[in-house]
Every structure is written in C-alpha cells, then in structure tokens.
PDB file of the backbone (N, CA, C, O) and the ligand in Angstrom, with CONECT records:
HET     ZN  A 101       1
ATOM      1  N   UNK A   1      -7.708   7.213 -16.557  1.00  0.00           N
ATOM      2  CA  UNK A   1      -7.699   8.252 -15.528  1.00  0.00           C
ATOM      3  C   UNK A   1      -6.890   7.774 -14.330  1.00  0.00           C
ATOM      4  O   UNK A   1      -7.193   6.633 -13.981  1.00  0.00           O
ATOM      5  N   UNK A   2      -6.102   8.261 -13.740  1.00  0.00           N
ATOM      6  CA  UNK A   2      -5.496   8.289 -12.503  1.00  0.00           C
ATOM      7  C   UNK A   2      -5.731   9.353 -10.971  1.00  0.00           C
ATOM      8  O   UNK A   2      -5.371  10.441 -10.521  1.00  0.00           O
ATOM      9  N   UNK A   3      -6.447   8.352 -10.668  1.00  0.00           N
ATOM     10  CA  UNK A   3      -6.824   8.561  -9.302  1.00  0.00           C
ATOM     11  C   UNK A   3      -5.762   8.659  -8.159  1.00  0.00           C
ATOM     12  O   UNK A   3      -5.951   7.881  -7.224  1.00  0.00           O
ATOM     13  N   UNK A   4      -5.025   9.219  -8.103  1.00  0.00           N
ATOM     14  CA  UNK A   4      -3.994   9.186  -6.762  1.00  0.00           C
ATOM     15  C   UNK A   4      -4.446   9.934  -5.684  1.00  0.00           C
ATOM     16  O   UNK A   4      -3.761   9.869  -4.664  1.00  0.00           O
ATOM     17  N   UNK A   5      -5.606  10.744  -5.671  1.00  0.00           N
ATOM     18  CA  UNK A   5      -5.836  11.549  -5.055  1.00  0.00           C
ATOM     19  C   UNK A   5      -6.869  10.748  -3.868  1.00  0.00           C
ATOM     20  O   UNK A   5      -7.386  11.580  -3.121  1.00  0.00           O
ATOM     21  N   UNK A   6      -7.211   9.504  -3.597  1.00  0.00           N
ATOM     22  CA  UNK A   6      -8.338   8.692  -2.861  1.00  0.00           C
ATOM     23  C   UNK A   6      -6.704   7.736  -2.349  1.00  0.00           C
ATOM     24  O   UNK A   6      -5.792   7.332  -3.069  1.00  0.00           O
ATOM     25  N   UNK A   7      -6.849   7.661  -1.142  1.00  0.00           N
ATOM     26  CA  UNK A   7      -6.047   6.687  -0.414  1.00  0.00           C
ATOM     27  C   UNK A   7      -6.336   5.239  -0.448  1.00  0.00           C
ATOM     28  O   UNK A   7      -5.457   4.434  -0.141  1.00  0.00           O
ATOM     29  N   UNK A   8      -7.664   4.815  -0.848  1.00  0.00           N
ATOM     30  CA  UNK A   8      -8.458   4.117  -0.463  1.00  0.00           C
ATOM     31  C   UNK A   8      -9.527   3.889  -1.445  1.00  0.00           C
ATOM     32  O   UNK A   8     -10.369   4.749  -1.186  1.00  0.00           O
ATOM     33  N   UNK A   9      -9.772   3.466  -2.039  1.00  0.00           N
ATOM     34  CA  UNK A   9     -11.350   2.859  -3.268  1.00  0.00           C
ATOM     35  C   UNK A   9     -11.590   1.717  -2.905  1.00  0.00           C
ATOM     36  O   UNK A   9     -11.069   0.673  -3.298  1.00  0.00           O
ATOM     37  N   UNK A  10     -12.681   1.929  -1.862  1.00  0.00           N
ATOM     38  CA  UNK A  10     -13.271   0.596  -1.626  1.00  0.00           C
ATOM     39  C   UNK A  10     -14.305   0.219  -2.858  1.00  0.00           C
ATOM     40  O   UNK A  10     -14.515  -0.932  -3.241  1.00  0.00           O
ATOM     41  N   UNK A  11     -14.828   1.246  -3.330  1.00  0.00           N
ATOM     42  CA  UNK A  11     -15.678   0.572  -4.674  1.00  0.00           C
ATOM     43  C   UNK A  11     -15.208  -0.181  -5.570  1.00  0.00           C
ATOM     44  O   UNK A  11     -15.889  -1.012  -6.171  1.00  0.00           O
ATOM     45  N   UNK A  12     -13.598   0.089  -5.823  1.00  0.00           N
ATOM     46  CA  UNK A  12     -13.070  -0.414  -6.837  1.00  0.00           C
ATOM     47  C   UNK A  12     -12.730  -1.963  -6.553  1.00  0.00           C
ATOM     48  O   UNK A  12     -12.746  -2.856  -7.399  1.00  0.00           O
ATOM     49  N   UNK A  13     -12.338  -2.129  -4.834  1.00  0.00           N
ATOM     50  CA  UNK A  13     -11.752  -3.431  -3.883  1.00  0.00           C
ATOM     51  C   UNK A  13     -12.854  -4.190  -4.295  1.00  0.00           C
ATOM     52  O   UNK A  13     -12.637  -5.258  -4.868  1.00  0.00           O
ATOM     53  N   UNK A  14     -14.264  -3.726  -4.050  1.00  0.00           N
ATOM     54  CA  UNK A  14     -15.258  -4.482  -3.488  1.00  0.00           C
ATOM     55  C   UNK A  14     -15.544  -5.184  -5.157  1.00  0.00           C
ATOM     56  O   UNK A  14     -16.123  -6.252  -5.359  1.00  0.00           O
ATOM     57  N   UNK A  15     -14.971  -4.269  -6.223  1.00  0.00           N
ATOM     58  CA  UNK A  15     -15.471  -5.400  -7.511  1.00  0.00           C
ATOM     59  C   UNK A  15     -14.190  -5.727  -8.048  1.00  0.00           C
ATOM     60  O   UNK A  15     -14.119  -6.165  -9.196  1.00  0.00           O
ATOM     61  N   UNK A  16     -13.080  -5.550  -7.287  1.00  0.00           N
ATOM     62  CA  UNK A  16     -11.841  -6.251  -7.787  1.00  0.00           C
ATOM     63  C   UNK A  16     -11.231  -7.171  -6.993  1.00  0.00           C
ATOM     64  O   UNK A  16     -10.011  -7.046  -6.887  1.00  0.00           O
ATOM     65  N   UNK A  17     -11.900  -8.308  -6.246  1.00  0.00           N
ATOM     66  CA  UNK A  17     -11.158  -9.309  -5.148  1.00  0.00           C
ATOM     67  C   UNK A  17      -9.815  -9.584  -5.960  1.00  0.00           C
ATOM     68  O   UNK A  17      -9.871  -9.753  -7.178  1.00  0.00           O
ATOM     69  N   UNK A  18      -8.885  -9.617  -5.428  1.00  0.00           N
ATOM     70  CA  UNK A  18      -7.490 -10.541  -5.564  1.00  0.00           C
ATOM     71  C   UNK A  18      -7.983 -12.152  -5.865  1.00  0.00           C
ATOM     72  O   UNK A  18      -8.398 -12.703  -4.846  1.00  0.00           O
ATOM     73  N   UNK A  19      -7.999 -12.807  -6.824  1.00  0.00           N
ATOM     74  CA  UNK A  19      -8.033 -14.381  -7.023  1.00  0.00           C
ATOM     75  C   UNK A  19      -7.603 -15.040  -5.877  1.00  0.00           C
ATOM     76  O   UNK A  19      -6.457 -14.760  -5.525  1.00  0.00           O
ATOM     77  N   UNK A  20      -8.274 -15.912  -5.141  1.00  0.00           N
ATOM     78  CA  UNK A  20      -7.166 -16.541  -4.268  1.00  0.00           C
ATOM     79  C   UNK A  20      -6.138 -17.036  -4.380  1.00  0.00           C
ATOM     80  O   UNK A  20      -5.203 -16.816  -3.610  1.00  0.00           O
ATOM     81  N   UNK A  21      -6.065 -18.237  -5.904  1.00  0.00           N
ATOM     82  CA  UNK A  21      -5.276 -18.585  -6.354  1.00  0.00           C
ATOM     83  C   UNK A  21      -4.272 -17.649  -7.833  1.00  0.00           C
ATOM     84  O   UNK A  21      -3.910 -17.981  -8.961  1.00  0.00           O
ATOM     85  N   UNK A  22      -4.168 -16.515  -7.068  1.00  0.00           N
ATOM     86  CA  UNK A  22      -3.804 -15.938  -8.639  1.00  0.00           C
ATOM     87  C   UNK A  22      -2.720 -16.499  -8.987  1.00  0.00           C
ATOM     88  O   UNK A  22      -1.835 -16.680  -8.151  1.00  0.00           O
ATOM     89  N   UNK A  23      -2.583 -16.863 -10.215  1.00  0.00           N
ATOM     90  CA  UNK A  23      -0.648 -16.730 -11.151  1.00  0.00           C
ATOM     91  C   UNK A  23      -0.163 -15.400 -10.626  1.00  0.00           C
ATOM     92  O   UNK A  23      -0.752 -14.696  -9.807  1.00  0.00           O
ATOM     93  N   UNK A  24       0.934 -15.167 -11.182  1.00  0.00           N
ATOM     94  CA  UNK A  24       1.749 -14.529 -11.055  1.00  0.00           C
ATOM     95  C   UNK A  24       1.806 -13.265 -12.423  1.00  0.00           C
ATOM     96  O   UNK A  24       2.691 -12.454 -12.695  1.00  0.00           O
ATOM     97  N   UNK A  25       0.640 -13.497 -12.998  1.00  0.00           N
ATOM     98  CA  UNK A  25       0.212 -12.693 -14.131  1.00  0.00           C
ATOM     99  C   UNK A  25      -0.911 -11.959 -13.810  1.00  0.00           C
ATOM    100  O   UNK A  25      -1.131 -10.752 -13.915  1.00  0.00           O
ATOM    101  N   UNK A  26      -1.827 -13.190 -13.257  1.00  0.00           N
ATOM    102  CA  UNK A  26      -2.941 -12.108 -12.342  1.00  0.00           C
ATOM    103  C   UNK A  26      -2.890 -11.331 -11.388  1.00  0.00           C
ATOM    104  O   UNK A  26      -3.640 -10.367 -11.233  1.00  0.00           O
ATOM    105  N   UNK A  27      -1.844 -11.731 -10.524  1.00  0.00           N
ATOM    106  CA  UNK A  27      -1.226 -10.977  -9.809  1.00  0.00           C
ATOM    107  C   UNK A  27      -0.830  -9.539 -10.401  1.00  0.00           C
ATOM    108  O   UNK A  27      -1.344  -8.540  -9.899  1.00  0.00           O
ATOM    109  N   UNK A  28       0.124  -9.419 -11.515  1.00  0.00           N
ATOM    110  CA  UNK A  28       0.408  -8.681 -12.040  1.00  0.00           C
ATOM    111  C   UNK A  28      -0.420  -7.600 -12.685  1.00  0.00           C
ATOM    112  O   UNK A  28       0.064  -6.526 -13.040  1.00  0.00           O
ATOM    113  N   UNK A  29      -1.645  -7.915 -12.817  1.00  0.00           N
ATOM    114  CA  UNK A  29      -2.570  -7.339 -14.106  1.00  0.00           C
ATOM    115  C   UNK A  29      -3.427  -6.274 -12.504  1.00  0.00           C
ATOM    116  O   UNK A  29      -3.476  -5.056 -12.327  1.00  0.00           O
ATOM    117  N   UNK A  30      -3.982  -7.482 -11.604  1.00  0.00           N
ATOM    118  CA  UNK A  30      -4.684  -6.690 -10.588  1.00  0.00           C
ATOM    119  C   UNK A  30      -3.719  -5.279 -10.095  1.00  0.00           C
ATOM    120  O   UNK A  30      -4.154  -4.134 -10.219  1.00  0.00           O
ATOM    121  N   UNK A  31      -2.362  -5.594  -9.528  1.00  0.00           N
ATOM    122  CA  UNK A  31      -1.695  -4.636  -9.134  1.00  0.00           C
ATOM    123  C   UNK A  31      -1.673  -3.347 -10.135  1.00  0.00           C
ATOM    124  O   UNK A  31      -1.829  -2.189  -9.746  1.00  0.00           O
ATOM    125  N   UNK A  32      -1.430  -3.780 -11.635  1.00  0.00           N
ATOM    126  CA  UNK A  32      -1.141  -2.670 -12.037  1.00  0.00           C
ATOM    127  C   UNK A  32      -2.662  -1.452 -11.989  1.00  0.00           C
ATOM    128  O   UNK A  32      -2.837  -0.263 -11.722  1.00  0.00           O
ATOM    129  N   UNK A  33      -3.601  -2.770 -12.477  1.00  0.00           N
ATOM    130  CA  UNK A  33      -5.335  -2.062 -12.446  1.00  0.00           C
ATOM    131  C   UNK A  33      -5.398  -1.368 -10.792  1.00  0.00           C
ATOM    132  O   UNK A  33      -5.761  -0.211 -10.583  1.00  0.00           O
ATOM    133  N   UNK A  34      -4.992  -2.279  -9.773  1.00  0.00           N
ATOM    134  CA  UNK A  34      -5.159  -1.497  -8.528  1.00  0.00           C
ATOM    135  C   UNK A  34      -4.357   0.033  -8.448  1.00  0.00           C
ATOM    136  O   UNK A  34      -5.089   0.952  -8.080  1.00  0.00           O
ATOM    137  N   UNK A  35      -2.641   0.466  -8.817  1.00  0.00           N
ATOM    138  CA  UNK A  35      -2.050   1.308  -8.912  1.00  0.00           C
ATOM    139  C   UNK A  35      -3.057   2.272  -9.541  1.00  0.00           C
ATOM    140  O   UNK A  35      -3.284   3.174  -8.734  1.00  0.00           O
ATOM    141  N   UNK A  36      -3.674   2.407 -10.558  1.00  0.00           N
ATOM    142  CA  UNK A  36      -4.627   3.726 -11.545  1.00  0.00           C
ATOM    143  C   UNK A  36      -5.564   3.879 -10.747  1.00  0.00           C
ATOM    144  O   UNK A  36      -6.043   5.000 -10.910  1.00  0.00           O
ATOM    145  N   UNK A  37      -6.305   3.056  -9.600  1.00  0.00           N
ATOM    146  CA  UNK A  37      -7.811   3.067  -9.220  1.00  0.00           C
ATOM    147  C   UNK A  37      -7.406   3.055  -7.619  1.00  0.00           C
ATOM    148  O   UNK A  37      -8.310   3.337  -6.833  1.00  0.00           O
ATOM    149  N   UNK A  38      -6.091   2.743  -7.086  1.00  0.00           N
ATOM    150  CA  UNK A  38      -6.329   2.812  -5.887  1.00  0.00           C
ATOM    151  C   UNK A  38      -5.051   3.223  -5.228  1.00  0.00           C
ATOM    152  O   UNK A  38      -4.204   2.882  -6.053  1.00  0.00           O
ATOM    153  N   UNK A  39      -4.211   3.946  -3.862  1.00  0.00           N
ATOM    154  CA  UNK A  39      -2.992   3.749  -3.448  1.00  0.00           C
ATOM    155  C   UNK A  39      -2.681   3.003  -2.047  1.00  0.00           C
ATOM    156  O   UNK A  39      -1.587   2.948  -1.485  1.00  0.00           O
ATOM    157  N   UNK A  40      -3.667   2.550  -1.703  1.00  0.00           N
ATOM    158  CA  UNK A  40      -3.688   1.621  -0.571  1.00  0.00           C
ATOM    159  C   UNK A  40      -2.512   0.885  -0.231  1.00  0.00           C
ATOM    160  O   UNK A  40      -2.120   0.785   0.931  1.00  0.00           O
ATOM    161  N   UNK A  41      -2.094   0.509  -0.944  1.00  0.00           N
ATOM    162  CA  UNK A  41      -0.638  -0.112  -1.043  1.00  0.00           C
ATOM    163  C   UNK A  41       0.132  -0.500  -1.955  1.00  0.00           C
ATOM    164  O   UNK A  41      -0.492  -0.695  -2.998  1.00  0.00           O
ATOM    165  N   UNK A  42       1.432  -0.741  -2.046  1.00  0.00           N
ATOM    166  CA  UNK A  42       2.648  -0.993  -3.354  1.00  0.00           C
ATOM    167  C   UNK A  42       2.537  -1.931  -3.658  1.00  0.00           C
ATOM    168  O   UNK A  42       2.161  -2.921  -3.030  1.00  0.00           O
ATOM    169  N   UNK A  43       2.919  -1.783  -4.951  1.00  0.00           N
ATOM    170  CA  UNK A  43       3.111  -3.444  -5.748  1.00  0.00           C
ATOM    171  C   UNK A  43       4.630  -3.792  -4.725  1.00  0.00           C
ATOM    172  O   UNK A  43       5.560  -3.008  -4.537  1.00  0.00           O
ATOM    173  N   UNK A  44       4.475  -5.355  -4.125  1.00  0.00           N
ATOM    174  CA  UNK A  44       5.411  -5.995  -3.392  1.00  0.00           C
ATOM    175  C   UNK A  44       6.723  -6.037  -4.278  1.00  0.00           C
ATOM    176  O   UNK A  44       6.445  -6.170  -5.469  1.00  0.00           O
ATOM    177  N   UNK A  45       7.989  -5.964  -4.030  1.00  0.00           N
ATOM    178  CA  UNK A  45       9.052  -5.943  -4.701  1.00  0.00           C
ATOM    179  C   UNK A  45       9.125  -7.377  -5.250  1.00  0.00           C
ATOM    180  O   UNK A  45       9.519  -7.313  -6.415  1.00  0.00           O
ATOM    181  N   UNK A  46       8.897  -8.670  -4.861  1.00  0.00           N
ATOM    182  CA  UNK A  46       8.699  -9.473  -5.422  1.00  0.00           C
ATOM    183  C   UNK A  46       8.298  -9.854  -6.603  1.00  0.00           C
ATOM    184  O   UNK A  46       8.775 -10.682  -7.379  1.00  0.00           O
ATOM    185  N   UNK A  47       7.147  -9.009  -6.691  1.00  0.00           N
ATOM    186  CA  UNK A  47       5.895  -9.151  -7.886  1.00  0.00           C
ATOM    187  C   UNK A  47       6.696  -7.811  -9.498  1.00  0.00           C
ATOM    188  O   UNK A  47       6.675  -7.859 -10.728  1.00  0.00           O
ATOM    189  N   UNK A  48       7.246  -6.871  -8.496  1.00  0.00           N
ATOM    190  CA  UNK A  48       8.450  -6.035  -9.095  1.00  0.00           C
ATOM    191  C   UNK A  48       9.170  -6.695  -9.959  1.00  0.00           C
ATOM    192  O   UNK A  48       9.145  -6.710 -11.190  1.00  0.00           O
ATOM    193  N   UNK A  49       9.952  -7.356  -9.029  1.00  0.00           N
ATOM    194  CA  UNK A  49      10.874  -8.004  -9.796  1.00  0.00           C
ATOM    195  C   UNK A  49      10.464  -9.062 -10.718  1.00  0.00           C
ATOM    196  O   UNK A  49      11.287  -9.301 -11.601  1.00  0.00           O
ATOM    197  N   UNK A  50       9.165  -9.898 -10.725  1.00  0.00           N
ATOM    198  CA  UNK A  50       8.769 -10.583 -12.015  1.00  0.00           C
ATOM    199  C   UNK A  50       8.272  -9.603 -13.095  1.00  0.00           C
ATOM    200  O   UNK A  50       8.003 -10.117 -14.181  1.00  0.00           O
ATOM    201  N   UNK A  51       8.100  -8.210 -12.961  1.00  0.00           N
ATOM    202  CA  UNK A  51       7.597  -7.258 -13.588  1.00  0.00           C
ATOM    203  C   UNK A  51       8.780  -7.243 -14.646  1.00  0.00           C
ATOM    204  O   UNK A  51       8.494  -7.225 -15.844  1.00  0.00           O
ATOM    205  N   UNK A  52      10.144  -7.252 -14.214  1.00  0.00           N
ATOM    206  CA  UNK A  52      11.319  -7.073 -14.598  1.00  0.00           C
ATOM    207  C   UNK A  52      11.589  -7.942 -15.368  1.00  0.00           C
ATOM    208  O   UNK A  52      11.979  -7.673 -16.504  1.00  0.00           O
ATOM    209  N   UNK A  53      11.451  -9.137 -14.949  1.00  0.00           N
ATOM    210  CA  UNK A  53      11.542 -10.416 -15.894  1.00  0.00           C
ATOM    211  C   UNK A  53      10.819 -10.271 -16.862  1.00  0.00           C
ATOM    212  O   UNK A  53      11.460 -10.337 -17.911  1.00  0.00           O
ATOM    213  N   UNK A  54       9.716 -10.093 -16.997  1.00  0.00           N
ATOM    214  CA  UNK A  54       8.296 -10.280 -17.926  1.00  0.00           C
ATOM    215  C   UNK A  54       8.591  -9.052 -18.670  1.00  0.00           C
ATOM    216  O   UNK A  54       7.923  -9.061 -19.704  1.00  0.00           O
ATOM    217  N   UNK A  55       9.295  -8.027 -18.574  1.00  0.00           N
ATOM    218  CA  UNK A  55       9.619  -6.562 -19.420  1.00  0.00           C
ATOM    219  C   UNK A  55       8.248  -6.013 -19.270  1.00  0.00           C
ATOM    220  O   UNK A  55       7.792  -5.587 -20.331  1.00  0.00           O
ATOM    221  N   UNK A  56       7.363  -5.892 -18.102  1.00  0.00           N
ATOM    222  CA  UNK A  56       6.554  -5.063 -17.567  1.00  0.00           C
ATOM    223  C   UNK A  56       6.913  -3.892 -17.189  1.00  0.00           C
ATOM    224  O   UNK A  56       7.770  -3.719 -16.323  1.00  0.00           O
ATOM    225  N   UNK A  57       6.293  -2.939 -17.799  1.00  0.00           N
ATOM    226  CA  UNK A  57       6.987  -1.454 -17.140  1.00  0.00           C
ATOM    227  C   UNK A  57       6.259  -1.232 -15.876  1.00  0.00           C
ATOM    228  O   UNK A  57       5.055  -1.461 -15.759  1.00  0.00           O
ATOM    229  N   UNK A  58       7.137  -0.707 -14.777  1.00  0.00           N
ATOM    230  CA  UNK A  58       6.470  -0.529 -13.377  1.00  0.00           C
ATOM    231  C   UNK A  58       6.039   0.750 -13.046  1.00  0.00           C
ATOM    232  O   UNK A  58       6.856   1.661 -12.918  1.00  0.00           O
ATOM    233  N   UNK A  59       4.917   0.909 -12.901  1.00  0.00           N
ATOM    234  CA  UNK A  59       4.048   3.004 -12.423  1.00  0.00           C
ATOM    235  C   UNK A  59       5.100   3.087 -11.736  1.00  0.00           C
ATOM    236  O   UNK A  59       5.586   2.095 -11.193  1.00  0.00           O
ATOM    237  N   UNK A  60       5.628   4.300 -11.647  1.00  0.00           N
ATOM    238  CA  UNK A  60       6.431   5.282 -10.573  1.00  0.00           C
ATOM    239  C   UNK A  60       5.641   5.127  -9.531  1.00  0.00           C
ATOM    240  O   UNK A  60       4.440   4.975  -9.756  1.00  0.00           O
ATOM    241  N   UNK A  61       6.082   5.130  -8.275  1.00  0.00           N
ATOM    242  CA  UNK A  61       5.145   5.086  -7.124  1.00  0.00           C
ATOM    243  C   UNK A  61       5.627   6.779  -6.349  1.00  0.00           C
ATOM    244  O   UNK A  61       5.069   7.170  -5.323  1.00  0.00           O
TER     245      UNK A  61
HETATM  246 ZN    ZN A 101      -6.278  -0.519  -2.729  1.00  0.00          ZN2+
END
C-alpha cells in the first residue's frame, strides 16, 4: 500500500529508527520502506546514486 497521502508517520518512525551505524544497504532498504510508509523527506542523492550502482530502482518522487 502506498501512503502518500500522510506527510508524516510517526507510527511508522517510532518502530523504524534509522541504525546508527547503518551500511549503505540499510540505508537503502529503510529509505525505500520509509518512501511507501512515509514522505517526510527524499532519499538523499547520494544514497540515489548508490541506488544506481547497486541497479536499485528508485520510487518516482
Ligand atoms: Zn518520514
């Protein structure tokens, strides 16, 4: 299901912390799970561009 319609899911934040130490995979996996459940903010172009490397397809924003 895609939720775009909530700016904001703190329910979803509050059981999805960011790793402190994430890889660059966990990184990847949270953003994409955050994009379906939340729009608070963009995946960083950085994390993009390893998306690119890795042949991750990126959500349309
Ligand atoms: Zn969010």
């Amino acid at each position: 299901m895609n939720a775009r319609s909530s700016s904001f899911n703190a329910t979803w934040h509050r059981k999805h912390p960011m790793p402190k130490k994430a890889t660059v995979e966990q990184r990847i996996e949270w953003h994409l799970d955050h994009y379906k459940n939340c729009s608070c903010r963009e995946i960083p172009e950085k994390l993009k561009e390893e998306m690119r490397k890795l042949k991750i397809e990126i959500p349309a924003l």
